[in-house]
BAFIDO-623827 format. One record per residue (C-alpha): residue in one letter; residue number from 1; x, z, y. Coordinates in nm, 3 decimals. Layout:
<nodes>
[a NUM [X Z Y]]
...
</nodes>
This chain:
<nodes>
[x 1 [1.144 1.449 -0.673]]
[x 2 [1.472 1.341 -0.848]]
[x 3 [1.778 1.205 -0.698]]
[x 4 [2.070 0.977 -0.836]]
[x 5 [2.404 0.866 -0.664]]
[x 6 [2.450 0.522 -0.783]]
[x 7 [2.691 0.453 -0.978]]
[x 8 [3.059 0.380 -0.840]]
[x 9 [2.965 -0.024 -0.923]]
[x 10 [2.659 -0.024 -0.648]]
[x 11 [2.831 0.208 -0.400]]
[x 12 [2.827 0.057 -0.099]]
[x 13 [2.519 -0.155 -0.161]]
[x 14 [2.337 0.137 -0.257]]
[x 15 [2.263 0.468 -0.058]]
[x 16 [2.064 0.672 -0.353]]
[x 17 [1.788 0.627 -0.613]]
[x 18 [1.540 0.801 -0.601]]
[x 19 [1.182 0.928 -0.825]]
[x 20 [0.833 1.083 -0.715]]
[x 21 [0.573 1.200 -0.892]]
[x 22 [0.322 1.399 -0.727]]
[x 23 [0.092 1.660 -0.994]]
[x 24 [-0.131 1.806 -0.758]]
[x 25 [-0.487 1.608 -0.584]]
[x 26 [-0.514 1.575 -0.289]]
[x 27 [-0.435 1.380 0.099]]
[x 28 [-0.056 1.411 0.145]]
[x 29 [0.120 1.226 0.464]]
[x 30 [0.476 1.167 0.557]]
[x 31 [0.638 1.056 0.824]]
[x 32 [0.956 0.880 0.824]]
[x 33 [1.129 0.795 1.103]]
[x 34 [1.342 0.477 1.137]]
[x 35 [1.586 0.436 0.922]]
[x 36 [1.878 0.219 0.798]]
[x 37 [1.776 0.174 0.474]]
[x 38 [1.584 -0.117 0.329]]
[x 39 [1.361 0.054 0.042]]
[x 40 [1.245 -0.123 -0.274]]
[x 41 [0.973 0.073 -0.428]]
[x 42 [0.867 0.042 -0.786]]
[x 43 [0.510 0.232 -0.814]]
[x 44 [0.378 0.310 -1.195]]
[x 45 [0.148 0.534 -0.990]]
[x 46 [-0.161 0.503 -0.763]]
[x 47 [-0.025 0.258 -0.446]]
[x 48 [0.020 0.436 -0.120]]
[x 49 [-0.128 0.390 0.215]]
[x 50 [0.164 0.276 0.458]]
[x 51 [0.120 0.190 0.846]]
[x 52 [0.398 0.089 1.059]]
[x 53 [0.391 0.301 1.359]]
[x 54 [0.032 0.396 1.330]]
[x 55 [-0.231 0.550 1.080]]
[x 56 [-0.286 0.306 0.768]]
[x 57 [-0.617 0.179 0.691]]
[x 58 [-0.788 0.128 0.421]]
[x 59 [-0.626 -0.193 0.360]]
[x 60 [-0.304 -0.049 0.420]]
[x 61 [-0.227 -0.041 0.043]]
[x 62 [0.117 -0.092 -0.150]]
[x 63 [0.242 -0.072 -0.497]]
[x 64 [0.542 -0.209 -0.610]]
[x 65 [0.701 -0.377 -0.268]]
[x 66 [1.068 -0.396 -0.059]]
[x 67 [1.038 -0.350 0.297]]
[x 68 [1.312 -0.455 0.545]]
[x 69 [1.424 -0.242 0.873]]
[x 70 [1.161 -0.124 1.078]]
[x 71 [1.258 0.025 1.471]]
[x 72 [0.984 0.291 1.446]]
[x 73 [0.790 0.569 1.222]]
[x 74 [0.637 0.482 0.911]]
[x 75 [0.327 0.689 0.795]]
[x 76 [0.293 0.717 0.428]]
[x 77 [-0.026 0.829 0.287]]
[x 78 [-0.097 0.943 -0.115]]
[x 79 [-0.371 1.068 -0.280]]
[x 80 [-0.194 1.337 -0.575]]
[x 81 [-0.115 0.999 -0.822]]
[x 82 [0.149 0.883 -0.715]]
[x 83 [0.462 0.791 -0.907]]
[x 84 [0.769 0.548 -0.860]]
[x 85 [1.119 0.480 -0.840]]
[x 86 [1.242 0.405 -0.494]]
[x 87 [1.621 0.188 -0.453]]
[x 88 [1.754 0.240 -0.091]]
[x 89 [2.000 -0.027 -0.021]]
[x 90 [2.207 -0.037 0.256]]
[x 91 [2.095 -0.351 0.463]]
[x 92 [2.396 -0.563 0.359]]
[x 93 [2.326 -0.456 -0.036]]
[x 94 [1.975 -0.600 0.031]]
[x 95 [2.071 -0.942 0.151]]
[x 96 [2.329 -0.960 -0.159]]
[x 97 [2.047 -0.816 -0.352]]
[x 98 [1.733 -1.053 -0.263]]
[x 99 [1.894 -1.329 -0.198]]
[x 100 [1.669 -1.419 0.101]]
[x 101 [1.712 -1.421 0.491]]
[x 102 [1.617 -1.050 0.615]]
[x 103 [1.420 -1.094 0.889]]
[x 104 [1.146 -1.196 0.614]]
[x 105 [1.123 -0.848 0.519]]
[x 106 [1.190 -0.690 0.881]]
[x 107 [0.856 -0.513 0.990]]
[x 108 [0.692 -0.557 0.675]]
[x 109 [0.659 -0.481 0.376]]
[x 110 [0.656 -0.793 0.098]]
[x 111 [0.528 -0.717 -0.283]]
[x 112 [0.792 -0.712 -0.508]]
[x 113 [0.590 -0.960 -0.790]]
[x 114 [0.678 -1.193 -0.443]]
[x 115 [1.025 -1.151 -0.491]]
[x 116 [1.061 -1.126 -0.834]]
[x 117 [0.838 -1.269 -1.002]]
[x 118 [0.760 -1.166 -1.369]]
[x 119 [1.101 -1.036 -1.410]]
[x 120 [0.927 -0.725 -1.153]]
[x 121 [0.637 -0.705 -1.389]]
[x 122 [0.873 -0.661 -1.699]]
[x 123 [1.069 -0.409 -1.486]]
[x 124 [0.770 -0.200 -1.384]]
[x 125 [0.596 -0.191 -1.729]]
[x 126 [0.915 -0.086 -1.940]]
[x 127 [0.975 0.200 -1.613]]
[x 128 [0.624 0.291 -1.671]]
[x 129 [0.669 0.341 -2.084]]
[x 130 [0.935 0.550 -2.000]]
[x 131 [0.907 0.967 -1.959]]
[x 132 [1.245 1.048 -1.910]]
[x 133 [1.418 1.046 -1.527]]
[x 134 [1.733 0.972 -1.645]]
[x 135 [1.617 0.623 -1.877]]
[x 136 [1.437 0.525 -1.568]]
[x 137 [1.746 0.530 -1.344]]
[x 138 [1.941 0.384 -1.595]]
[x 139 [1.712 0.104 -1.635]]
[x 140 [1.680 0.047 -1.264]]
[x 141 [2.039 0.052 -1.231]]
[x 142 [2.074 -0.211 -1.541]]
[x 143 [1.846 -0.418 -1.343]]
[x 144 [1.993 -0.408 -0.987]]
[x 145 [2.377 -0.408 -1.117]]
[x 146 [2.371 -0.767 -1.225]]
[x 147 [2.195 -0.898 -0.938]]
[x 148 [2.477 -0.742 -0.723]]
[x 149 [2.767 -0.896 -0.927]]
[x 150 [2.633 -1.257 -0.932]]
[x 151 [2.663 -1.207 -0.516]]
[x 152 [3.008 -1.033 -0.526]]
[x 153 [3.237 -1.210 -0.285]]
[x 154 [3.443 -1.054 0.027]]
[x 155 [3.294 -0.907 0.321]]
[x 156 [3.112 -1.074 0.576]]
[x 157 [3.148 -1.118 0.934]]
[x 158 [2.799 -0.943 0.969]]
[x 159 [2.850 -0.652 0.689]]
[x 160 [3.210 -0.577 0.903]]
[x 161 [2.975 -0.579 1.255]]
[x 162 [2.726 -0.422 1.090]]
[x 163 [2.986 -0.123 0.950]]
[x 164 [3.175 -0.087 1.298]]
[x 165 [2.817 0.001 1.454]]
[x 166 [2.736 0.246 1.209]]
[x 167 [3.119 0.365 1.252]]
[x 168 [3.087 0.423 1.616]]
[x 169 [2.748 0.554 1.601]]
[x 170 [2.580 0.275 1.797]]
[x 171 [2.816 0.357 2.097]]
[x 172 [3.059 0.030 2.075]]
[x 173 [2.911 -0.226 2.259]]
[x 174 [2.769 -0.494 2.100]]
[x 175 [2.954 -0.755 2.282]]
[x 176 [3.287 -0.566 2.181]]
[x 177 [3.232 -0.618 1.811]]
[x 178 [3.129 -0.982 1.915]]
[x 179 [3.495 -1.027 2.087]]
[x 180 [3.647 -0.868 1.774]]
[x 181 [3.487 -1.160 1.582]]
[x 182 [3.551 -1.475 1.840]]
[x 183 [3.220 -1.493 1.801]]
[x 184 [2.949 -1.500 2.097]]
[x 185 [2.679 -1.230 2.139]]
[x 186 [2.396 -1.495 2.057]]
[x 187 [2.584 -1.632 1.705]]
[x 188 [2.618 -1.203 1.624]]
[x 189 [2.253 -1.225 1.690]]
[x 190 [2.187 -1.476 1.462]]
[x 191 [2.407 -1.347 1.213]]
[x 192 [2.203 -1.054 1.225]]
[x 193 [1.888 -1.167 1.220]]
[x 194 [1.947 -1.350 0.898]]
[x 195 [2.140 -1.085 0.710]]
[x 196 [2.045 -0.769 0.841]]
[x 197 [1.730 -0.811 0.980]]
[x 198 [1.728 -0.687 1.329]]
[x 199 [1.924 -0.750 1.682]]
[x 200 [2.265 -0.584 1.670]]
[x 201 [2.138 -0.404 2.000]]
[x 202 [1.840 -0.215 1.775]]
[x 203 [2.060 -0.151 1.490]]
[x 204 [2.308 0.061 1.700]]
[x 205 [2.007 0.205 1.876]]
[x 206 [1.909 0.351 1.546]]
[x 207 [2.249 0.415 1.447]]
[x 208 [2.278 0.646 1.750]]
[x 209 [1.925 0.783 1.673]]
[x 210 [1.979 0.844 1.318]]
[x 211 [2.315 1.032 1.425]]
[x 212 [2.124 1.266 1.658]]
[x 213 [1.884 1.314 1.375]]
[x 214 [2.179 1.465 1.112]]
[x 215 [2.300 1.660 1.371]]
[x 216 [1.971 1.823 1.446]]
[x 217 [1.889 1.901 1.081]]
[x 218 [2.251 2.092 1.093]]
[x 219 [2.112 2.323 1.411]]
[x 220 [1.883 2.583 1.351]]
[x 221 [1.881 2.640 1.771]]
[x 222 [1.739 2.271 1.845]]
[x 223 [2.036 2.233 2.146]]
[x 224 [1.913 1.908 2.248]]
[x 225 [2.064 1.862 2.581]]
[x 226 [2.402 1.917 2.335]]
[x 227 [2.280 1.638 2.112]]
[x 228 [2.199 1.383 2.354]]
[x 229 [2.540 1.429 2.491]]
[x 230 [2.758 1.437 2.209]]
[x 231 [2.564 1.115 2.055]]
[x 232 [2.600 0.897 2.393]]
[x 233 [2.240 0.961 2.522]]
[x 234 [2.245 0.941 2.931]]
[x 235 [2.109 1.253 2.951]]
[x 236 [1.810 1.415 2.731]]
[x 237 [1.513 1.296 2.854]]
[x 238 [1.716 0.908 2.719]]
[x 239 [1.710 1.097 2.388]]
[x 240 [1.298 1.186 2.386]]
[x 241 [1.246 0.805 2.475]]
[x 242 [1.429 0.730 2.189]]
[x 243 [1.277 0.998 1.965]]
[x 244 [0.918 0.858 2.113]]
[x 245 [0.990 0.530 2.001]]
[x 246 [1.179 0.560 1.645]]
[x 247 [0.988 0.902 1.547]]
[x 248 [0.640 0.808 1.727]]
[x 249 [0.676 1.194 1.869]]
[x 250 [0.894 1.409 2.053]]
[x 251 [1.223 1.576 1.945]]
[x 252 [1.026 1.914 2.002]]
[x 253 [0.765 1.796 1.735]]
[x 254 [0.963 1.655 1.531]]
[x 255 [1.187 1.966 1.460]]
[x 256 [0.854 2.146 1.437]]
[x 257 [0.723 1.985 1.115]]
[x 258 [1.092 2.042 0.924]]
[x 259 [0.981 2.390 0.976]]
</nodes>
């Protein structure tokens, strides 16, 4: 696995790029856990197997494909031929980026010759002629960068609500950030539905989620009860819930398999 910062032109769009290439056969599964990233993969591998809060099936199979926000685990399967370059764009970089409303990539995940067309073919083959990490990233980046600039323009309503959740880790209330706006709690809705993907509400769910993750990967004594209190949780049995429903298992078995 090799990582990339984008450069300081796609920061803030952007999170990371990233490339995979597995060398050794065999059944490997991952399980991510929701996250605020919206993922465009481009595969020059064997396609993975990818269910959305459950096992995939045989039919479960993606190559080259963007998904949008998801509010629960995602089970990746691959088979020891795998290989691709994965973009994680903040959800406000994606709308800039595909140029489409984000609730038609929300719970799904779309193939990216749907999106973009033969210019995605192009993209993949010259990625795939390629050997070299660092050429790959730069082409990637050559490709995204563009697309970015022909969208530059100030900040949005939504990209400001959507940053003040993320600031306050979920915990400001939705209607709050509404206020802020003179806007009312069904137009933030809207707003979000188109541009980021999912209900404000979810968002700072997994905000506050996503939070208690990081600060969990930073305690080798698991201190949960700790967690769910410095993160907002009611108490820690609120925080399992959570962990049930964004994870698909408990905080317990969670922190087992980073073991």
């Amino acid at each position: 696995m090799k990582r990339r910062a984008p450069n300081p032109a796609l920061q803030g769009d952007v999170v990371d790029i990233i490339g995979y290439q597995e060398h050794l056969a065999g059944h490997f599964r991952q399980i991510e856990p929701a996250s605020l990233v919206v993922p465009l993969i481009i595969s020059f591998g064997d396609p993975f197997s990818i269910g959305l809060g459950r096992l995939p099936s045989r039919n479960d199979s993606y190559g080259s494909f963007a998904a949008g926000l998801y509010g629960g685990p995602v089970v990746i399967d691959s088979f020891g031929s795998a290989c691709c370059i994965q973009v994680n764009f903040t959800p406000p970089g994606a709308y800039r980026f595909f140029g489409l409303p984000m609730h038609e990539l929300a719970d799904r995940m779309v193939a990216l010759d749907d999106i973009h067309g033969s210019d995605a073919i192009t993209l993949r083959d010259r990625l795939g002629e390629q050997r070299e990490w660092e050429r790959r990233f730069d082409l990637i980046e050559a490709f995204i960068q563009p697309r970015l600039a022909a969208s530059e323009g100030p900040l949005s309503a939504t990209a400001w609500a959507y940053a003040e959740l993320l600031r306050s880790s979920g915990t400001e209330r939705v209607e709050t950030i509404a206020g802020k706006l003179e806007w009312s709690r069904k137009h933030l809705a809207a707003k979000f539905h188109a541009e980021i993907g999912l209900a404000p509400k979810t968002v700072g769910r997994m905000a506050r989620f996503n939070r208690a993750i990081r600060l969990a990967r930073r305690r080798s004594d698991g201190g949960w009860a700790g967690i769910a209190a410095e993160c907002g949780y009611a108490d820690q049995a609120h925080l399992v819930r959570e962990f049930v429903e964004f994870a698909g298992e408990t905080p317990g078995t969670w922190a087992a398999r980073l073991v």
